[in-house]
CHARMM internal coordinates of N, CA and C (Angstrom, degrees):
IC EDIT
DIST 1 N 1 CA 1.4429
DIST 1 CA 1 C 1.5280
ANGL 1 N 1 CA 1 C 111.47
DIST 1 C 2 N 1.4030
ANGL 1 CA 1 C 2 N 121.20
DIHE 1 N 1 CA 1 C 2 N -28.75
DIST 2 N 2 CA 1.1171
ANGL 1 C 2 N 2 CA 128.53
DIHE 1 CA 1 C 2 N 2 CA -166.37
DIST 2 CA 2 C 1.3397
ANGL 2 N 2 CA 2 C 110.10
DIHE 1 C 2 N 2 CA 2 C -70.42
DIST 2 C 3 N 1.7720
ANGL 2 CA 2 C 3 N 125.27
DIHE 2 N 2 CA 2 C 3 N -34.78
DIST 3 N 3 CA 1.4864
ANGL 2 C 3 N 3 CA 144.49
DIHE 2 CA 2 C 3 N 3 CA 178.66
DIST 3 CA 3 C 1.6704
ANGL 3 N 3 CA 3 C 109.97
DIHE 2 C 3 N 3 CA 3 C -70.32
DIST 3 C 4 N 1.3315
ANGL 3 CA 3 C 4 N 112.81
DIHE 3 N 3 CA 3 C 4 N -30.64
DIST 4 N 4 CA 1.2008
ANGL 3 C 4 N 4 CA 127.03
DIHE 3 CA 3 C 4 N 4 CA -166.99
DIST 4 CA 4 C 1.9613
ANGL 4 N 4 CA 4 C 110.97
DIHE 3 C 4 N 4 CA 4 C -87.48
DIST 4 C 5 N 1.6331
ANGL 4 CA 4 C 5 N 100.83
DIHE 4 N 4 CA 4 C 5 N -41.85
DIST 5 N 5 CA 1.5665
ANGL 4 C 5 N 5 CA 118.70
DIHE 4 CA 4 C 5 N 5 CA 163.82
DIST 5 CA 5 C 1.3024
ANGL 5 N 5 CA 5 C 121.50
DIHE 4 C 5 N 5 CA 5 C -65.51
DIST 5 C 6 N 1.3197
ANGL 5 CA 5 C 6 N 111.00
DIHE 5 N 5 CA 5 C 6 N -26.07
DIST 6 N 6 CA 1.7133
ANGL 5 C 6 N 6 CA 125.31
DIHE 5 CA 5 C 6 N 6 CA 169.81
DIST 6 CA 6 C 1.3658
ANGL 6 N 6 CA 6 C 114.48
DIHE 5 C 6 N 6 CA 6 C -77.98
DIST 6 C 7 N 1.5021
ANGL 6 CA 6 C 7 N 118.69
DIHE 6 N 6 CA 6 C 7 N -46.83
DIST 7 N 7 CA 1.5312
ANGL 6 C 7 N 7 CA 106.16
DIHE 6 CA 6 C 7 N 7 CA 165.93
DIST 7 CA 7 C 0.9860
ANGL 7 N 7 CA 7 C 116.23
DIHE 6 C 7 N 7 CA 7 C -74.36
DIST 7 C 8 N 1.4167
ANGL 7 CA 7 C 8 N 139.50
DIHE 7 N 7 CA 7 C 8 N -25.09
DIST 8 N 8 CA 1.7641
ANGL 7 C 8 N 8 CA 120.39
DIHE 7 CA 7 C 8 N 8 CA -176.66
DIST 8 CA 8 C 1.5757
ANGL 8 N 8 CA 8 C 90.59
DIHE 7 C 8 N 8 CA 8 C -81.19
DIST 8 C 9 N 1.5309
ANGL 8 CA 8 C 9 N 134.36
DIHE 8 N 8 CA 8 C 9 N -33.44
DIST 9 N 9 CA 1.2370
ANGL 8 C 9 N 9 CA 113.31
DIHE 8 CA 8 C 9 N 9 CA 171.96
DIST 9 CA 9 C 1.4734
ANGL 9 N 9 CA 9 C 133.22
DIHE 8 C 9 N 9 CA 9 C -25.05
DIST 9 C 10 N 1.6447
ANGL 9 CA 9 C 10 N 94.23
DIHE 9 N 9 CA 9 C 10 N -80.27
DIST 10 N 10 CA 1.7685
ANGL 9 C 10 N 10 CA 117.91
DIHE 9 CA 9 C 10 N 10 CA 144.56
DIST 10 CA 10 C 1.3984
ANGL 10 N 10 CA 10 C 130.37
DIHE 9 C 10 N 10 CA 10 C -26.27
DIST 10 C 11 N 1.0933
ANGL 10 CA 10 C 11 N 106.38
DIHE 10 N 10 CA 10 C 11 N -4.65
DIST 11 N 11 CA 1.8059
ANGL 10 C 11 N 11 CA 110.77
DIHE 10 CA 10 C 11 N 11 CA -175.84
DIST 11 CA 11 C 1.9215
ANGL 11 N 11 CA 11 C 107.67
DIHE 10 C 11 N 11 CA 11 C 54.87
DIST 11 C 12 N 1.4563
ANGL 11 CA 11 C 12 N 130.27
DIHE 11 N 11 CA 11 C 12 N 20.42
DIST 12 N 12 CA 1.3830
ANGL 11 C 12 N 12 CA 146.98
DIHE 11 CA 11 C 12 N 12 CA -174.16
DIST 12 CA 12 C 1.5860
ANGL 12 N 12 CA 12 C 90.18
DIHE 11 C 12 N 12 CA 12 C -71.89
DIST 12 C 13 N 1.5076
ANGL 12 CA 12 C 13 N 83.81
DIHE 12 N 12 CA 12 C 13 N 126.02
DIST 13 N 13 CA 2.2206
ANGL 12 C 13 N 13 CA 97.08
DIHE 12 CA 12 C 13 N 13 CA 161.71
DIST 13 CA 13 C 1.1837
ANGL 13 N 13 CA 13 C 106.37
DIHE 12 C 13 N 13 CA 13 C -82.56
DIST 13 C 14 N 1.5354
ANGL 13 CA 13 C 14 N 114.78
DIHE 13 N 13 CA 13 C 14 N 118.42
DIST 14 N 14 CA 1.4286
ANGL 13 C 14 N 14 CA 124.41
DIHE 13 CA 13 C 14 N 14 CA 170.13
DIST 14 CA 14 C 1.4941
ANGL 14 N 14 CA 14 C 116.01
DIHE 13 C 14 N 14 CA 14 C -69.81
DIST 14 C 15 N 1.7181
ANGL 14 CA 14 C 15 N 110.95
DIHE 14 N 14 CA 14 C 15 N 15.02
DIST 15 N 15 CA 1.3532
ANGL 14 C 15 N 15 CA 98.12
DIHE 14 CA 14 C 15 N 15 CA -172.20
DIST 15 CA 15 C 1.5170
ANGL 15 N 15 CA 15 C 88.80
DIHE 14 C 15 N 15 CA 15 C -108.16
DIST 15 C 16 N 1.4120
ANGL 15 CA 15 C 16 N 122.79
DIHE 15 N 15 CA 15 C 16 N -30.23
DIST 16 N 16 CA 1.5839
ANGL 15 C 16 N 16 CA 113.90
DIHE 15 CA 15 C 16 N 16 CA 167.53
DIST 16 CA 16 C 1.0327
ANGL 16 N 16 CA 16 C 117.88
DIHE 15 C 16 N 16 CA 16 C -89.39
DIST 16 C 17 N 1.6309
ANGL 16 CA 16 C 17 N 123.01
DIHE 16 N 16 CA 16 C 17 N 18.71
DIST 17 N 17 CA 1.4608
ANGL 16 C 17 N 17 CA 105.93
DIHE 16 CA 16 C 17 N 17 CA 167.15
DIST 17 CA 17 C 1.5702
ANGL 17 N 17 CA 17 C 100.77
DIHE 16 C 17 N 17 CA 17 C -143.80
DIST 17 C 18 N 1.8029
ANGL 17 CA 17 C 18 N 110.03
DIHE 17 N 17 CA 17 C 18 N 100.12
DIST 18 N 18 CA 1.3659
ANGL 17 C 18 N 18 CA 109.05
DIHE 17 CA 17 C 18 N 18 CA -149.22
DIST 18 CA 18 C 1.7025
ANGL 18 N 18 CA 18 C 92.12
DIHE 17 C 18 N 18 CA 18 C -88.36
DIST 18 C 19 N 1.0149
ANGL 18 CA 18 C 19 N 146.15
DIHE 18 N 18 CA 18 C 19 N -176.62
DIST 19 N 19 CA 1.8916
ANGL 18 C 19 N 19 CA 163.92
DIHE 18 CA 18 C 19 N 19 CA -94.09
DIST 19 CA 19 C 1.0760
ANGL 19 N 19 CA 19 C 102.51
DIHE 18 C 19 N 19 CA 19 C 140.81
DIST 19 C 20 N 1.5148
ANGL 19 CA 19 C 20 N 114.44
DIHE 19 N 19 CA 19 C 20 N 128.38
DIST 20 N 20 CA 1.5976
ANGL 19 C 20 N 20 CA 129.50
DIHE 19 CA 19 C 20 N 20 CA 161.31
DIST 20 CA 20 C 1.2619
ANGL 20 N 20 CA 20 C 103.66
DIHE 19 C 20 N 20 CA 20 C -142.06
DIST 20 C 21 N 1.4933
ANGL 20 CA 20 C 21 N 116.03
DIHE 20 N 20 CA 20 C 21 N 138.74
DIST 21 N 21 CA 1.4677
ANGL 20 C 21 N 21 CA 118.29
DIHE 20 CA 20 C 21 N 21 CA 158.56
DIST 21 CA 21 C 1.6151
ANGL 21 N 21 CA 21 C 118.79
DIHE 20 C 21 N 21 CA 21 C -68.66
DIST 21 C 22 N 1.3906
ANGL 21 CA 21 C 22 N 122.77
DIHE 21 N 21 CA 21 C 22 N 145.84
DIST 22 N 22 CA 1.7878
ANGL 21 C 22 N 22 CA 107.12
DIHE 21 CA 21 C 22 N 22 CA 177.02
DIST 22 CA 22 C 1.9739
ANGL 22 N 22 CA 22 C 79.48
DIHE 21 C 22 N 22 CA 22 C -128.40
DIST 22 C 23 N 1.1931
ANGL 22 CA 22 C 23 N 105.95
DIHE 22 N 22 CA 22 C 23 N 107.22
DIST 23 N 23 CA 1.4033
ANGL 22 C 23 N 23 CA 103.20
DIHE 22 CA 22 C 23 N 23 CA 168.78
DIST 23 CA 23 C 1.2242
ANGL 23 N 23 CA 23 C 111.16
DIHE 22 C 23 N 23 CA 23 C -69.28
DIST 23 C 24 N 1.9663
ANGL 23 CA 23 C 24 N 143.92
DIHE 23 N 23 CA 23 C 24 N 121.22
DIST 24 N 24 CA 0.9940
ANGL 23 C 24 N 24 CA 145.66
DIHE 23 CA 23 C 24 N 24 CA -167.31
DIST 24 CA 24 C 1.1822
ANGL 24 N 24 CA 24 C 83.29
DIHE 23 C 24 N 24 CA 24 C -157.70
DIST 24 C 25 N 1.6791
ANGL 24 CA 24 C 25 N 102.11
DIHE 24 N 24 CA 24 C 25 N 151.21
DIST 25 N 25 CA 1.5034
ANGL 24 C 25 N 25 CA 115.18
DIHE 24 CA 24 C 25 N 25 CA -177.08
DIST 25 CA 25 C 1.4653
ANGL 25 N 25 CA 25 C 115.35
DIHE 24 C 25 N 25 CA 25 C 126.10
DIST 25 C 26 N 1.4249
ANGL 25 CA 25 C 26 N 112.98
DIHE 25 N 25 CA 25 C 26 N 149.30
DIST 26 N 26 CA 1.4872
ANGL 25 C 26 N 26 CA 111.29
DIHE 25 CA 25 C 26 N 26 CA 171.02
DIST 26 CA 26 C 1.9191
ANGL 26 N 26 CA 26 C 114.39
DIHE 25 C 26 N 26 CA 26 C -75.66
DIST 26 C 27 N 1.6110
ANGL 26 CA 26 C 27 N 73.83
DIHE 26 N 26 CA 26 C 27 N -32.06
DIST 27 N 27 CA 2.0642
ANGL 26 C 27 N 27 CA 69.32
DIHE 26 CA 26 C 27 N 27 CA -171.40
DIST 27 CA 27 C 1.4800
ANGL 27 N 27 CA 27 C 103.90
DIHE 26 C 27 N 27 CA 27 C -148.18
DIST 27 C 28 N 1.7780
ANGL 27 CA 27 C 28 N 93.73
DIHE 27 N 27 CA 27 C 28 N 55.05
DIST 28 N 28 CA 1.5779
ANGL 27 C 28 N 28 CA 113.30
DIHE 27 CA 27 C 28 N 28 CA 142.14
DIST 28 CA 28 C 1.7090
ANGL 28 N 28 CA 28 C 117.06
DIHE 27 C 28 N 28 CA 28 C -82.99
DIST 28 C 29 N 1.4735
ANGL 28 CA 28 C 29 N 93.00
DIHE 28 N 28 CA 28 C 29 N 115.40
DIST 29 N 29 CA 1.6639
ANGL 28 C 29 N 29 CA 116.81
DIHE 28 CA 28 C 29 N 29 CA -170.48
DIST 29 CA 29 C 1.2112
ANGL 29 N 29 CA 29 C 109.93
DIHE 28 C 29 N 29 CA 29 C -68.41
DIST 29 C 30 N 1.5422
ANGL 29 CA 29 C 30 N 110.47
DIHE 29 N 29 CA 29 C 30 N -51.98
DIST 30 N 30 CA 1.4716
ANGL 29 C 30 N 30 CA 125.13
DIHE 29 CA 29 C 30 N 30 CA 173.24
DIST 30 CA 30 C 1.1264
ANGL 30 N 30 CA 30 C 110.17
DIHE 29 C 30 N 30 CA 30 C -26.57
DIST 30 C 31 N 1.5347
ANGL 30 CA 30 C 31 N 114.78
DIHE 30 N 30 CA 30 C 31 N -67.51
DIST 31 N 31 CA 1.5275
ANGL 30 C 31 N 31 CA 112.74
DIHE 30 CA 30 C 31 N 31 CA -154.16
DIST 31 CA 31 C 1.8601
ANGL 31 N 31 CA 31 C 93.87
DIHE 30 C 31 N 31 CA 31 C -87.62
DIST 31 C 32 N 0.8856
ANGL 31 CA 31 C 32 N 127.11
DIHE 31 N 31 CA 31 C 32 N -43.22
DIST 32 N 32 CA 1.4442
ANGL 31 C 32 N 32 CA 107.27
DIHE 31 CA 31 C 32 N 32 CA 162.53
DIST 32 CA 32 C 0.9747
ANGL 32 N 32 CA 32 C 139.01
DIHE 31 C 32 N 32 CA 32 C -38.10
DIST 32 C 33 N 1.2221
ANGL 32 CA 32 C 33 N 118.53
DIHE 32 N 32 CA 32 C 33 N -43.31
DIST 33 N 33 CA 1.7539
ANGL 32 C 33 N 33 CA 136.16
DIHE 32 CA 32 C 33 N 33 CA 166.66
DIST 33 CA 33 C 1.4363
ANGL 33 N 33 CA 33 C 113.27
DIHE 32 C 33 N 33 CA 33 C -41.78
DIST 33 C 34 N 1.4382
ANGL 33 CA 33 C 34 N 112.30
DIHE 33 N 33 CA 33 C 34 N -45.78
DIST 34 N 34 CA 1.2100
ANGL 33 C 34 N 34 CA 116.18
DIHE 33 CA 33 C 34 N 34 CA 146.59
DIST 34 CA 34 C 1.1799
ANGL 34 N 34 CA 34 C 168.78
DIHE 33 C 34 N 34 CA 34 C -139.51
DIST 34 C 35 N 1.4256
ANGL 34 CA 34 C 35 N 74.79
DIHE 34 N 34 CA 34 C 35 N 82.42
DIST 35 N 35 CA 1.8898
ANGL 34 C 35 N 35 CA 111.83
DIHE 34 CA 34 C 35 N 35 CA 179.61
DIST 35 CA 35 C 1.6906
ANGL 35 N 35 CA 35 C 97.82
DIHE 34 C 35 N 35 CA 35 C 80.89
DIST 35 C 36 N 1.4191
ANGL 35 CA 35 C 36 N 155.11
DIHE 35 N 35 CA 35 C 36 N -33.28
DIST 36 N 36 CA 1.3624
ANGL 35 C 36 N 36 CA 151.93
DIHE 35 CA 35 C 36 N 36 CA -100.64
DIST 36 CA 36 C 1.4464
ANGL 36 N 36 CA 36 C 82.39
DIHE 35 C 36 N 36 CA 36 C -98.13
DIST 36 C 37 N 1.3501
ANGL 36 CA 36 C 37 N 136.76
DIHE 36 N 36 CA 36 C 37 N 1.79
DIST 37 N 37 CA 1.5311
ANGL 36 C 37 N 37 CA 130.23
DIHE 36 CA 36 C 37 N 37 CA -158.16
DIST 37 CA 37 C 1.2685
ANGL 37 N 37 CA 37 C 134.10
DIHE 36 C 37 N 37 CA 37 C 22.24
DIST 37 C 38 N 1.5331
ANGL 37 CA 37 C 38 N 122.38
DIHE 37 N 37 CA 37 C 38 N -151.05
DIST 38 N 38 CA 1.3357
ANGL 37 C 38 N 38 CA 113.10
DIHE 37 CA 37 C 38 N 38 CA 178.92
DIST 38 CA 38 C 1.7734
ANGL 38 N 38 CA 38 C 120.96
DIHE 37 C 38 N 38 CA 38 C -84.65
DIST 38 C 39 N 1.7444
ANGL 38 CA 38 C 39 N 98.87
DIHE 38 N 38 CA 38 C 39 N 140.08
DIST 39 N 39 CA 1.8380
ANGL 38 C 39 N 39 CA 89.12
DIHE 38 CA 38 C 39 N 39 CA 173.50
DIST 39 CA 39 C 1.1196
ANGL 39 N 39 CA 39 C 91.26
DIHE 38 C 39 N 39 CA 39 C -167.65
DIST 39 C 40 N 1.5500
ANGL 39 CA 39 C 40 N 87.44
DIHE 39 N 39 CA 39 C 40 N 130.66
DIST 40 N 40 CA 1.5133
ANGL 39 C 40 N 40 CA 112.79
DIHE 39 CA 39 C 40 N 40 CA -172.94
DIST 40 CA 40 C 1.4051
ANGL 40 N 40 CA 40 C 109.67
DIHE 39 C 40 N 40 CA 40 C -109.38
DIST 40 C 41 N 1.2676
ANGL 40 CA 40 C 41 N 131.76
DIHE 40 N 40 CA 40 C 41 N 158.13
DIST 41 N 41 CA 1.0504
ANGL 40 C 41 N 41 CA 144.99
DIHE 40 CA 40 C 41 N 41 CA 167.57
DIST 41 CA 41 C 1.8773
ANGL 41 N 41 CA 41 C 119.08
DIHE 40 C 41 N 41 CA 41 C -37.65
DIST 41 C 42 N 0.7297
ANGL 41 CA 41 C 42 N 136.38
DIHE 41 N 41 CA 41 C 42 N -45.23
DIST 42 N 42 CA 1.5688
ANGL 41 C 42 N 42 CA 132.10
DIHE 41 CA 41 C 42 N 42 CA 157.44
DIST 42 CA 42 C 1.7628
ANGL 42 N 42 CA 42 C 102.22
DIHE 41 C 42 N 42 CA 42 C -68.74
DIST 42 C 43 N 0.8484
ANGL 42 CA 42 C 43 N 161.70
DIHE 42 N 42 CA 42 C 43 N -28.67
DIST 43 N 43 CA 1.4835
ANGL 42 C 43 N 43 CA 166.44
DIHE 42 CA 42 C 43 N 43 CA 139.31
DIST 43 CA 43 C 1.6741
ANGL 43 N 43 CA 43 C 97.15
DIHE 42 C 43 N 43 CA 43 C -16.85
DIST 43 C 44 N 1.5481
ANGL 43 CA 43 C 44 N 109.63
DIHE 43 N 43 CA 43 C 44 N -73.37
DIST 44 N 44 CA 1.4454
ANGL 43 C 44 N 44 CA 98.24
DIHE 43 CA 43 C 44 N 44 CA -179.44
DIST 44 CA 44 C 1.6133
ANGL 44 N 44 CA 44 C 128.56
DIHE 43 C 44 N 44 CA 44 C -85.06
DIST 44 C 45 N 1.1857
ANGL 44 CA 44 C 45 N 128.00
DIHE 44 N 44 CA 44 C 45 N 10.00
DIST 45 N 45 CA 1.2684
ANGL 44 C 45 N 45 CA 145.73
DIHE 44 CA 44 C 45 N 45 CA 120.52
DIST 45 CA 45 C 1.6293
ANGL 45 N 45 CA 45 C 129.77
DIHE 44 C 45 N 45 CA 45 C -38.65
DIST 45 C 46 N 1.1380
ANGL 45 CA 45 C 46 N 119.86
DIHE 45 N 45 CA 45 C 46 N -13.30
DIST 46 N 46 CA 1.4564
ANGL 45 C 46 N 46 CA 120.10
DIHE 45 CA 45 C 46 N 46 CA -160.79
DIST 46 CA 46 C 2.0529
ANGL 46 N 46 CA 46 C 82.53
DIHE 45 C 46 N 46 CA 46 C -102.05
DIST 46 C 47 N 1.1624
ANGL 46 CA 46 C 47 N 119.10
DIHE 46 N 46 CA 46 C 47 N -179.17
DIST 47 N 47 CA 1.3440
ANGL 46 C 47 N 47 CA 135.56
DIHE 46 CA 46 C 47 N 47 CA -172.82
DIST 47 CA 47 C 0.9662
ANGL 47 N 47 CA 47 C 91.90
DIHE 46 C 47 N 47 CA 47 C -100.10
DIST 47 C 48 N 1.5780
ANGL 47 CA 47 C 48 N 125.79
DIHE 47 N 47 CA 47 C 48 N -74.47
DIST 48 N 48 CA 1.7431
ANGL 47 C 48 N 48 CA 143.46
DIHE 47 CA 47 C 48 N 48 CA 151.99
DIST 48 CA 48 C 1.6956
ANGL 48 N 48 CA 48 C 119.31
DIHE 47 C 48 N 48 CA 48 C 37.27
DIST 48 C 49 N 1.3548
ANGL 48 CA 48 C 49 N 86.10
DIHE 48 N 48 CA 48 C 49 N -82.93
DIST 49 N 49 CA 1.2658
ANGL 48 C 49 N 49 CA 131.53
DIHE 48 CA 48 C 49 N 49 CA -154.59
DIST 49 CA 49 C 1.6514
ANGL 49 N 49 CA 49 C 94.34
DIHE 48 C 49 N 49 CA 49 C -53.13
END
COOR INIT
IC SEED 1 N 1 CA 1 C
IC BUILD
């Protein structure tokens, strides 16, 4: 929220300046909360994935 309060601060178009969450972490809640489970940094490195 804090990235998002800074560009409307800035008067920044959120349509040219697009935002993604990358849930990473052992005990990122966020992305647990929903369901997105665990992913770590070599995870999105893999082709796989």
């Amino acid at each position: 929220m804090w990235v998002v309060t800074e560009m409307n601060n800035y008067k920044i178009d959120s349509e040219k300046a697009p935002i993604a969450i990358i849930p990473l972490g052992t005990g990122n809640d966020f992305s647990q909360t929903f369901g997105w489970g665990k992913v770590g940094p070599s995870d999105l490195l893999d082709n796989n994935y």
